[in-house]
Structure formats: C-alpha cells, structure tokens
N, C-alpha and C positions, 0 to 999 in steps of 0.2 A: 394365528396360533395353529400347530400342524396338529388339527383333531386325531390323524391318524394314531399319532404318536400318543396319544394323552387317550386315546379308545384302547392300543395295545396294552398302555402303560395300567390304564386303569381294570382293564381284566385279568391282569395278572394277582391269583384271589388264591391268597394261600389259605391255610388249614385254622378256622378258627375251633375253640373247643363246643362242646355242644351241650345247650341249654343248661346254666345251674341258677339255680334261684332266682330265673325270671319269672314274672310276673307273682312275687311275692311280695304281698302289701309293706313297704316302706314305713316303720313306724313313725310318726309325725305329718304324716302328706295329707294335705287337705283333700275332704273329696264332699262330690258334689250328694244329693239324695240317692242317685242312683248307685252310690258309690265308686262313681268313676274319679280319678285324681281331678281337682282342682286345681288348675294350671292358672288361672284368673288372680286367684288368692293371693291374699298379702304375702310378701317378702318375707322367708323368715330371719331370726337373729340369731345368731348367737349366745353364748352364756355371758360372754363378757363387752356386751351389746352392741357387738363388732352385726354387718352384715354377713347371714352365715350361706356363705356360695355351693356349701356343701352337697353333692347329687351326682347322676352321670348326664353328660348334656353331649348334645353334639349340636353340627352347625347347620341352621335354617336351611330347609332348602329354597332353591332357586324359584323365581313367580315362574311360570306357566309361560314358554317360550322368549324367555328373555336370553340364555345361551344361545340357543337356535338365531336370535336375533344379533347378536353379538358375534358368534364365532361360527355359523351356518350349522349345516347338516352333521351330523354326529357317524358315526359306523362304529360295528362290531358291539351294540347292544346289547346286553344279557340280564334277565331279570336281576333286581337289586340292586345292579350293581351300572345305572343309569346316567352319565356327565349331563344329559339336558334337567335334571334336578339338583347338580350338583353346585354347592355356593362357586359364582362365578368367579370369586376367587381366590377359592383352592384350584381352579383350571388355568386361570391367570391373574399374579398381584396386578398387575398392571392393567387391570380391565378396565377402569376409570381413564388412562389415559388415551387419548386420539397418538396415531402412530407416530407422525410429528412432534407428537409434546412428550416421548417417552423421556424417562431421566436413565434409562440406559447409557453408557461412556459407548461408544467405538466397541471398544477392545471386549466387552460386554456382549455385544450383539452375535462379536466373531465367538466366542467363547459359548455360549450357548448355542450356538448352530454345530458343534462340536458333541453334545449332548445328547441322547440317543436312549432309545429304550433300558438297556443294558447298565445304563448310568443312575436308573430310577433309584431313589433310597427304597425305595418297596419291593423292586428287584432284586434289590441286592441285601436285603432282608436284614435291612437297619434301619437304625429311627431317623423317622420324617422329621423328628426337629420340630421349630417355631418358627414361623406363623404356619407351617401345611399345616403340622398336627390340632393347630386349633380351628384350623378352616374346614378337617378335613368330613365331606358327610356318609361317608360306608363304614367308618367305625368309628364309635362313641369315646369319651375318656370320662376319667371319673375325679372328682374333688375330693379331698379329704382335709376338713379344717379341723388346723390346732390355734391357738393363740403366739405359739410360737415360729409355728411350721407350718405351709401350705403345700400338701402332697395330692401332682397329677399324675393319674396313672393313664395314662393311654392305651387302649386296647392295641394296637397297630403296635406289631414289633414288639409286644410287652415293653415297651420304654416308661420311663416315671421322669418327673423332675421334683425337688422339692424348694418350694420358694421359701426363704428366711425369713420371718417379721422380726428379728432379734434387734435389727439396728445395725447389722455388720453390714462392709461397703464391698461392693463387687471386688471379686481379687484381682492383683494391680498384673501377675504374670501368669495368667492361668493355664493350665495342660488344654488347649483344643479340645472338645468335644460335640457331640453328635447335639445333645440337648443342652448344653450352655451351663451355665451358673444364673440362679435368679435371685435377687432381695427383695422384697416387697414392702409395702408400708399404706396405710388407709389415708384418701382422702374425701373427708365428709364419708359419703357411704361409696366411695370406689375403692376397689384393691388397685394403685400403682405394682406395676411390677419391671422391674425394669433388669436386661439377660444380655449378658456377655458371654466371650469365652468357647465361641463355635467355632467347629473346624470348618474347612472350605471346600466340603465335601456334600454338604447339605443341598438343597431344593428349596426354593422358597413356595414352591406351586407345583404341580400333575403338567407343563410347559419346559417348567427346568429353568426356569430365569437362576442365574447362581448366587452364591454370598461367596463373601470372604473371613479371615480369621477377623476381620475388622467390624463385622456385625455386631450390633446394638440395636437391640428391639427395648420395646416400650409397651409393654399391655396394659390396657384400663378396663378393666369387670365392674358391671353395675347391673346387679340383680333387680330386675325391676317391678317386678313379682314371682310368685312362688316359681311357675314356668317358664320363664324368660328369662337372659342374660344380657345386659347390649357388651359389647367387643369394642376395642378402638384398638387400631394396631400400628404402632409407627413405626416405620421400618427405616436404619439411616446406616447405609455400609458405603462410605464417599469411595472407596476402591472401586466400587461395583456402577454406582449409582450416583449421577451428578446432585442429586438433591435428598432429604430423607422425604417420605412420603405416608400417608393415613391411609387406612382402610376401617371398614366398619362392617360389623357383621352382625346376625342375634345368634346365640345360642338356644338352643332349646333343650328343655329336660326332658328327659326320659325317665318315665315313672314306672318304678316298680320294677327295676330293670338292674344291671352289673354289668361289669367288662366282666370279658370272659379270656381265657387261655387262646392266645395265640403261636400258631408255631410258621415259620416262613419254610428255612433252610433243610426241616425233615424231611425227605422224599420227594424235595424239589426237581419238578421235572421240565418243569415252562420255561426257563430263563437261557436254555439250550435253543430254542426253538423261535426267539424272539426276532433274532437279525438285529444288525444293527439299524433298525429303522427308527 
C-alpha cells in the first residue's frame, strides 16, 4: 500500500464546525456509579422491540502496532489525525488478503495505480460513500431510528443516507450516486441492509482500490451491547473484483457526543498544493 499516499491523503483536514452539544448527557445512556456512560450495558430496544442501533458510533481503532505490521512505517503524522490507529481497513479492504490471493482483475490494478491524491473523495470534497464512510475512524456518523426509515448522517462531507424498512426493492434503473440507495429489513436482532446504485467515482478505502456503477454492498449491524456494534461488510462489484469478499469491523459509541457541521470546499487551500502524488 503506498502509505505516502494515504499520510497525504489523510491530512488533508478540512474545516469541522466547533463544539455543540458535546459532552451533554444523552437521555437514556446507561452509566456506571461514577456516572460515566456504561458502554458494558445491555443493548437497548426499541418501541417496537426492533434492536434500537440508534447513537453516534465510529469505527474501533486499530490494536497497538498491527498497521505498522502490515503496511510499515507511516509519515506525515499529526496529532488526531493518526493511520497507525486507524481500522486497517479504512487504509486498505483488501488487508485480509496475501498479495497473490488479491480478487483484484488486471485492469483493476492498472486503474488504481492511475489514482492519486487529487482523486481522494475527501479531496475532492464529496462523500466517501460505503464501506470507507463506515470504516472510517477521524469522523463519527450518527444513527437515527424510525420503524420505517433508517437515517445515517455522516459527519464527513455532511453526507446522509436513508435506509427503507418499508419492504420496497432496490430501484431496477437507478441515477448513479455518491451514497447509493439502501433497503433494509431485520434478521433475528441484525439490520440486513443491502445498497446499490453508486457512481464509479467512489473509494472503497484511504488506498483507492475502485468500484464500479456495478456495486452491491451488503451490511449487517448487531448491537451487541449498549457500546458496541459488530459490522460484516460484503463487498461484490464482479467488474472490479474476480470474487465478492467480507470484512468485519466493531463499531464503537461515542457517548454523549453529535456530528458536528462540516465544511471541505470553503476556503480550501490544500488540494493546490498536493501533487499529484
């Protein structure tokens, strides 16, 4: 993986908005005697005794030198905003694979070495999409449950998606878009969500492995107490990728917390200055 690329990529840190109604106690949030949130705590539910995903979570970070083991030395570190903590893969989907067993095609490999700072959706100050945006760990997103509607807000890019539980089926000709279309539907205590309908302009990772309009993801959420989420993410674009493939991640909550106002393209002045390296 070319760290250099993915240190530039990842320092490029535009304008979030500053502090509003952080660390305001979350009504419903377990907490412990000393009144710290209770992240251990049972699962909660919902009204209509669905699992209630509801909260702002972002994604575990990385154990304690396993990037470093993986992908070596890191450069161009800045407080916060750290790749050796970051989920290995948001840096690369493909970090499970040995370089020989990649399910990249050929044409895949050449097409991504074509890809460049300048090409980051973070650069270019549009939404990250699915799976980065749920991988991703320097900004949070947040849930918002209805019984009928599941709305993610992602802090990065202010992007949203909203997932259907109505029962309606992915649309058969849909407009390309940055965040997809998604329907969802419960099984046992998972949310299935399954999202079509991306343009071929996306990131799957801070690396740049690509997609095409032929992507099909597949999420599975399972709250598995109050502060934890597990992730399962299949990923199947046969244009791109000789095989579909899993990833797994945790989520974790952030208590007491909000996305906040993001802005990229105001008074952007880094994306001059990048190269195309």
């Amino acid at each position: 993986m070319p760290n250099g690329r993915v240190a530039l990529l990842l320092g490029f840190v535009a304008l979030s908005g500053q502090a509003q109604w952080l660390n305001y106690p979350t009504p419903g949030t377990p907490r412990t005697p000393d009144g710290k949130p209770d992240l251990a705590a049972k699962a909660p539910r919902a009204s209509n005794g669905k699992p209630d995903l509801s909260g702002v979570w972002q994604a575990a970070y990385a154990p304690p030198g396993e990037n470093e083991r993986l992908f070596g030395e890191f450069k161009g570190i800045v407080p916060g905003d750290d790749p050796r903590m970051f989920s290995k893969y948001f840096l690369n989907i493909l970090a499970d694979f040995k370089p020989q067993e990649s399910p990249m095609r050929p044409e895949t490999v050449a097409l991504m070495r074509k890809h460049s700072n300048l090409d980051s959706p973070s650069t270019r100050c549009v939404p990250q999409g699915i799976p980065r945006g749920d991988l991703d760990n320097y900004l949070p997103f947040k849930i918002l449950q209805t019984p009928g509607v599941i709305a993610v807000l992602y802090e990065e890019s202010y992007a949203y998606r909203q997932i259907y539980m109505d029962g309606r089926k992915l649309p058969d000709d849909p407009q390309p878009v940055y965040m997809g279309y998604s329907v969802g539907r419960w099984e046992g205590d998972w949310l299935v969500v399954d999202s079509a309908g991306f343009n071929d302009r996306g990131w799957l990772d801070a690396s740049g492995h690509p997609q095409s309009e032929g992507l099909r993801i597949r999420e599975r959420f399972h709250r598995r107490d109050f502060g934890h989420m597990d992730l399962e993410l299949t990923i199947d674009d046969p244009k791109i990728y000789t095989k579909p493939f899993t990833v797994k991640s945790t989520e974790v909550l952030i208590p007491d917390s909000d996305v906040l106002e993001y802005v990229c393209a105001d008074n952007e002045k880094d994306r001059a200055h990048l190269g195309n390296q």
